[in-house]
C-alpha positions in Angstrom: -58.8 23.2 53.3 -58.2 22.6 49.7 -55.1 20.1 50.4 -56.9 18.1 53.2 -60.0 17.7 50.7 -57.7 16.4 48.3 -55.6 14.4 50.5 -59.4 12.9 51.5 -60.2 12.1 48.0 -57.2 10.3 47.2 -57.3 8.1 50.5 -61.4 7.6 49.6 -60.0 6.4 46.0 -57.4 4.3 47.4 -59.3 2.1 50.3 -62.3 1.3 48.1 -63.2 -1.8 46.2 -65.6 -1.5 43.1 -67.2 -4.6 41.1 -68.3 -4.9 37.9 -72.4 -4.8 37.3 -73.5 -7.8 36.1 -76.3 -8.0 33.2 -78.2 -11.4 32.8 -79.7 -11.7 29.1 -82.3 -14.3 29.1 -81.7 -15.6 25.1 -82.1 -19.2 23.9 -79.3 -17.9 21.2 -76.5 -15.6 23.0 -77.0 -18.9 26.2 -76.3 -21.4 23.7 -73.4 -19.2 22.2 -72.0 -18.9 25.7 -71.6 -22.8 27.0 -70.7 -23.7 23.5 -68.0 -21.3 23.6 -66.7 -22.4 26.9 -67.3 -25.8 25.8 -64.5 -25.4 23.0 -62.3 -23.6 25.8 -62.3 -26.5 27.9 -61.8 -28.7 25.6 -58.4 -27.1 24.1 -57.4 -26.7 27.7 -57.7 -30.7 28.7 -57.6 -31.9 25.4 -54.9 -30.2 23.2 -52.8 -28.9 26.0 -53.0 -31.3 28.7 -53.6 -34.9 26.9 -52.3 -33.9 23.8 -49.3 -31.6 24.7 -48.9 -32.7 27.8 -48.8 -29.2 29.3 -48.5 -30.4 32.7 -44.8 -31.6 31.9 -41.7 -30.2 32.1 -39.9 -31.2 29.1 -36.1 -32.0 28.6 -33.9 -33.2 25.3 -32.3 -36.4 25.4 -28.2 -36.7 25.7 -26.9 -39.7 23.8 -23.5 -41.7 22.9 -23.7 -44.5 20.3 -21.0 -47.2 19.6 -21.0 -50.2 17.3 -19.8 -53.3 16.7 -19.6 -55.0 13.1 -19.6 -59.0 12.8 -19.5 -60.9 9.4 -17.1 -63.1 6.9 -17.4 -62.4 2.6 -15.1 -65.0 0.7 -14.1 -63.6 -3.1 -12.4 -65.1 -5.8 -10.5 -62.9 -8.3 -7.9 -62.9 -11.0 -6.1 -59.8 -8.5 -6.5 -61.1 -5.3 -7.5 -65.2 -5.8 -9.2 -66.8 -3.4 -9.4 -64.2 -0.3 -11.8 -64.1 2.9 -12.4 -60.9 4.2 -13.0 -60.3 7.9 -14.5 -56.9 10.4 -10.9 -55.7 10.1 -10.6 -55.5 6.6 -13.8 -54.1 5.2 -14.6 -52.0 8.5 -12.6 -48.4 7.6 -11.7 -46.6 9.9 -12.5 -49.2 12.9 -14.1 -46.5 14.8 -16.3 -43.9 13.6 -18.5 -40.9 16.0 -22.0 -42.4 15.6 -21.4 -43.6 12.1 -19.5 -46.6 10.7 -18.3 -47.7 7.1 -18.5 -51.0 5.4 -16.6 -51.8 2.4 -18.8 -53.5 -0.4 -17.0 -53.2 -4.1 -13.5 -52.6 -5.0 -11.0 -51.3 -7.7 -7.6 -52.8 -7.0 -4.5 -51.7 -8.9 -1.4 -53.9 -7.6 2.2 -53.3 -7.5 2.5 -49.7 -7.4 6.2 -48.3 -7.5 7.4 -44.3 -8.0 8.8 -44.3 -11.2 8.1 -43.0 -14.9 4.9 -44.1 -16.8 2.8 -42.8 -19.3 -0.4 -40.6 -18.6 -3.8 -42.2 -19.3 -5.4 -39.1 -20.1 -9.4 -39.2 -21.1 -10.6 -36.3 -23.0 -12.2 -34.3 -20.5 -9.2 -34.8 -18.3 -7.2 -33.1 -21.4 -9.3 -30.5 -21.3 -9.5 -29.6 -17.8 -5.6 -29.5 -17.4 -4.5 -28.6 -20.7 -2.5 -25.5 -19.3 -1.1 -27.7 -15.9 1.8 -30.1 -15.8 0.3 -31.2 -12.4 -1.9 -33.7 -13.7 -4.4 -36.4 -11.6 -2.0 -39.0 -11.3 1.4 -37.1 -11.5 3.8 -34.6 -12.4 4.7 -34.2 -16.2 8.6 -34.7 -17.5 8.1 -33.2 -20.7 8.9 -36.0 -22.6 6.2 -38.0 -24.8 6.0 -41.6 -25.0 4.6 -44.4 -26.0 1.3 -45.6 -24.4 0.0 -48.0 -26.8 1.0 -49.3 -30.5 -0.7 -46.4 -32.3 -0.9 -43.9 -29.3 1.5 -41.8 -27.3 0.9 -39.8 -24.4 2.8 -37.6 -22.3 4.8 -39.0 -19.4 4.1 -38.5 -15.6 6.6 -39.2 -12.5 3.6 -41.2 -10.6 3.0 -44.1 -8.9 3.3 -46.6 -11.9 1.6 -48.6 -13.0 -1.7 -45.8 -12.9 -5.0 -46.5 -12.1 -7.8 -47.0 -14.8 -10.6 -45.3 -14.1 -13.7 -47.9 -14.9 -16.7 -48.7 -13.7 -16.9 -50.6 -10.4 -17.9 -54.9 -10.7 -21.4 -55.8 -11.0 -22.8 -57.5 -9.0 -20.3 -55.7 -6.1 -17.1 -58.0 -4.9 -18.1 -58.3 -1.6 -22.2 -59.2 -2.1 -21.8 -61.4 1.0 -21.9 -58.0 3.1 -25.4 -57.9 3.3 -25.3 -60.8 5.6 -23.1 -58.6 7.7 -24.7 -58.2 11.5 -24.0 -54.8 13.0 -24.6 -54.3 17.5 -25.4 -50.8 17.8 -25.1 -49.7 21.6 -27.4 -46.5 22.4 -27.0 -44.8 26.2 -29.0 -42.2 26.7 -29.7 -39.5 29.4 -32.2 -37.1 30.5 -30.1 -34.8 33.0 -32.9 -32.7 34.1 -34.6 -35.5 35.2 -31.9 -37.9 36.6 -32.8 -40.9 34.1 -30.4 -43.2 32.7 -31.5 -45.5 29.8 -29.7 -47.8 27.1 -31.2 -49.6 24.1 -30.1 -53.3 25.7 -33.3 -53.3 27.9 -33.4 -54.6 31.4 -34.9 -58.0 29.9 -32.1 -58.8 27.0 -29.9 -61.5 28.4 -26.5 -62.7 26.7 -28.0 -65.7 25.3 -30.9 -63.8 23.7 -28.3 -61.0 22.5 -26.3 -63.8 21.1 -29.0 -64.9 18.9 -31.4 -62.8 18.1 -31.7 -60.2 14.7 -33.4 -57.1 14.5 -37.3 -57.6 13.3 -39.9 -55.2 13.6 -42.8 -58.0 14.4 -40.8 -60.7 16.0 -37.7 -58.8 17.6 -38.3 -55.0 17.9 -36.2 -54.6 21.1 -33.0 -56.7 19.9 -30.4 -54.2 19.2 -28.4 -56.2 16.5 -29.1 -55.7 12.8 -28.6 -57.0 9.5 -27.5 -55.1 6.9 -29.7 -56.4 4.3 -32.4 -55.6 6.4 -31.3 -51.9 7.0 -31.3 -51.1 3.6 -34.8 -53.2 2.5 -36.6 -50.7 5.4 -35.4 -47.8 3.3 -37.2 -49.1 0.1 -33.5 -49.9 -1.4 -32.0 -53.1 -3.1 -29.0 -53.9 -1.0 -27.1 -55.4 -4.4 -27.8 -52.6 -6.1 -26.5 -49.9 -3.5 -23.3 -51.8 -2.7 -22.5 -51.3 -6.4 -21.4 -47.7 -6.0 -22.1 -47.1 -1.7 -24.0 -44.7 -0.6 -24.7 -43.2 3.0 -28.0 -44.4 5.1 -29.7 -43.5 7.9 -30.4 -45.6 11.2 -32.8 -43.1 13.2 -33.1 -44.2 17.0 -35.9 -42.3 18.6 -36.5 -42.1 22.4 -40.0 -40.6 23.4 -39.8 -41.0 27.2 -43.4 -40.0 29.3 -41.7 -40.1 32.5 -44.9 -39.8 34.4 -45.2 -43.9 33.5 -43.5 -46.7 34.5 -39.4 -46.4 32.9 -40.5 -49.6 30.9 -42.6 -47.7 28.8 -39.5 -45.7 27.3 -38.4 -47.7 24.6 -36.2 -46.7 21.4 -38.0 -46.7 17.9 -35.7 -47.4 15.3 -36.2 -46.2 11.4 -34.0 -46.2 8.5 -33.7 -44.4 5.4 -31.4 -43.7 2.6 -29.6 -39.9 2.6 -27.3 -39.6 -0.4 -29.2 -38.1 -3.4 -30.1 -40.8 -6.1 -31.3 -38.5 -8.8 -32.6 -41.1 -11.5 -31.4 -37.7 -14.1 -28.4 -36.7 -13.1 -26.8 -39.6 -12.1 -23.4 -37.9 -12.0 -20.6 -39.0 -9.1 -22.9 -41.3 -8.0 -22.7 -43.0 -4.4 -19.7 -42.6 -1.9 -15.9 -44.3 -2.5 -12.7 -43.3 -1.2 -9.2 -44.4 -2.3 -6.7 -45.6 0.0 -3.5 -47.9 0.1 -1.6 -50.7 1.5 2.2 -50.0 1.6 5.2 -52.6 1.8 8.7 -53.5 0.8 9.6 -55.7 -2.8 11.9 -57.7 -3.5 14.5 -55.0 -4.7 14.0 -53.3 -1.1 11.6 -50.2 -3.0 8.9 -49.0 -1.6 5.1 -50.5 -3.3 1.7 -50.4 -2.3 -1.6 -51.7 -3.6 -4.3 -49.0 -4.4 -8.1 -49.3 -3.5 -10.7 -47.5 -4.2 -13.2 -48.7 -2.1 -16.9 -48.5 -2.7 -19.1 -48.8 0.2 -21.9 -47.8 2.7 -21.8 -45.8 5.8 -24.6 -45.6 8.3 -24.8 -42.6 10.5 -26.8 -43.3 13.8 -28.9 -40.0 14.8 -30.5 -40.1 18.2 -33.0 -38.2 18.5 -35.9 -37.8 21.5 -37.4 -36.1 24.5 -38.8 -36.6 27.8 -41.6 -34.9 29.8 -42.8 -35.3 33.6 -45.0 -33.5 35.8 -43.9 -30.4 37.0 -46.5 -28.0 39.0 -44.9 -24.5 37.1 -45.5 -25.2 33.3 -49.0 -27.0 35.1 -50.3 -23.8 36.5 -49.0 -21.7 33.4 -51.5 -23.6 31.3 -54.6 -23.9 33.8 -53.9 -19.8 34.0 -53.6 -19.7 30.3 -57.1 -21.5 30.4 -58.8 -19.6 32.8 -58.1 -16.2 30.8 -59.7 -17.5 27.6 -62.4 -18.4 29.8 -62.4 -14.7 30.9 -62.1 -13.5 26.8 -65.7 -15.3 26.4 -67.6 -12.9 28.1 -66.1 -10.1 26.1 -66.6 -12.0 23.0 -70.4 -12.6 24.1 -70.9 -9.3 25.2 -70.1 -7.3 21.9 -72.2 -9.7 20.2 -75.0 -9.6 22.4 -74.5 -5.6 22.0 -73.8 -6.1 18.1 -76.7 -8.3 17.0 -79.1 -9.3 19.8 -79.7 -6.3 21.9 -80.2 -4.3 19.0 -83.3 -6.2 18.6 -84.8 -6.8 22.1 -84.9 -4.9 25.0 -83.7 -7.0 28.3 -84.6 -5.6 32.0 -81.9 -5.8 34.4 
């Protein structure tokens, strides 16, 4: 009898249905507390993550390859070099960079250089630093000392001869014509979870237009070929200046794709800025250079090559962007999280009905 009362219980337990008891509290206050509430509910809900968010999206990061393509002619005119025009492929190092390229703007040139004996130019924090080393900057010491000028001897180094000076880099830079320089940048981009395919050349740009047209933020925002000069300027920076020692900017393409509207709509934004440190204080090292050399054969069959250090700036291109479209999963996740803050109103307005208003009024259910 016991186990079949139980067993009856359990099953009377199981199959039954209960609701909550509902309490209506006529008050002008705890009322307007309540629709204001759900007011503010609603409006995060449709605003803020809807419109705003876009919380009825699915949302996918943007895949990207950049190449570019650097067109331009400086002419100099130097006691070293003479009369010289400089072309893409000799300012342009290396040719090819991954979504970043270099252009030479100032020079140190030492001609002539052969592997024999020479004597050290050694500055006094370069005796300093390798007092104890026969292994100096430039060479390796023989242990003899000779004669570097009329009143000064130093010690001599098996080197490339004769040595480089180290001095300051010309002002104004060799090359200032480079800011004339036009750069193409080419931008594909891809947004695999939704199929789309996209390039900066937009449907519209024709060969002639490409042919012509320079990058301007009011006249020609879509044209995908840029000046140099210009670059720079949109970074608050002085192009003469910069070239002086190099330095590295910035070219930021942005894609913000809403691909809920019509593909024409998803456009690239392009910002620049500089990204080397140009501490006004310490000032030390300042821009980017790198050395390099151009070997050949003299006249005696030996081995020579001109040394450059080359000053310069290099632009790194960094793509950066999503995409969003409808999707009915991340939709109903949001109206769901909606509905239950709807549901956390009426426990919010009950405690304070029970907190403050109750305790002052008796209500008849």
């Amino acid at each position: 009898m016991k186990t079949r009362g139980c067993c009856a219980s359990i099953c009377q337990c199981f199959f039954e249905y209960s609701t909550p008891k509902i309490l209506v509290i006529r008050s002008f206050k705890v009322g307007t507390l309540n629709r204001i509430t759900q007011a503010l509910v609603i409006a995060y809900v449709i605003g803020y993550v809807c419109v705003l968010n876009k919380g009825y999206q699915d949302m996918d990061a943007v895949l990207s390859s950049v190449t570019t393509k650097v067109k331009g002619i400086a002419l100099t005119n130097t006691s070293d070099l003479g009369l010289r025009i400089w072309d893409v492929a000799d300012y342009v190092i290396p040719p090819q960079e991954e979504n970043s390229f270099f252009v030479l703007t100032n020079l140190l040139i030492t001609l002539n250089q052969t592997q024999s004996h020479c004597p050290e130019v050694r500055h006094f924090f370069k005796l300093i630093l390798y007092l104890t080393s026969d292994h100096l900057p430039s060479g390796v010491q023989t242990g003899k000392c000779v004669k570097y000028s009329a009143v000064d001897k130093t010690c001599e180094v098996l080197a490339w001869c004769p040595l480089e000076l180290d001095k300051e880099p010309p002002n104004p830079p060799m090359l200032a014509d480079a800011e004339n320089f036009t750069v193409l940048i080419k931008n594909s981009i891809r947004y695999p979870k939704f199929n789309f395919n996209k390039r900066n050349i937009l449907p519209y740009v024709n060969k002639t237009y490409l042919e012509q047209c320079v990058f301007n933020r009011i006249t020609d925002p879509d044209c995908p070929i840029f000046r140099l000069k210009d670059m720079v300027t949109e970074a608050n920076e002085d192009f003469q200046t910069m070239a002086v020692h190099g330095g590295v900017m910035g070219v930021q393409i942005r894609w913000e794709c809403d691909l809920d509207m019509p593909s024409s709509w998803c456009v690239p934004r392009y910002t620049f800025r500089r990204l080397d440190n140009k501490d006004p204080v310490n000032n030390v090292a300042p821009g980017y250079n790198f050395r390099f050399a151009k070997y050949y054969k003299n006249g005696n069959n030996e081995e020579t090559r001109t040394l450059i250090k080359g000053f310069g700036i290099r632009f790194d291109v960094m793509v950066f962007g999503q995409a969003g479209k409808f999707n009915i999963v991340p939709t109903l996740l949001n109206v769901g999280a909606g509905l239950a803050l709807l549901g956390l109103v009426n426990i919010v307005l009950l405690s304070h009905a029970v907190c403050v208003v109750v305790m002052a009024t008796v209500y008849i259910c």
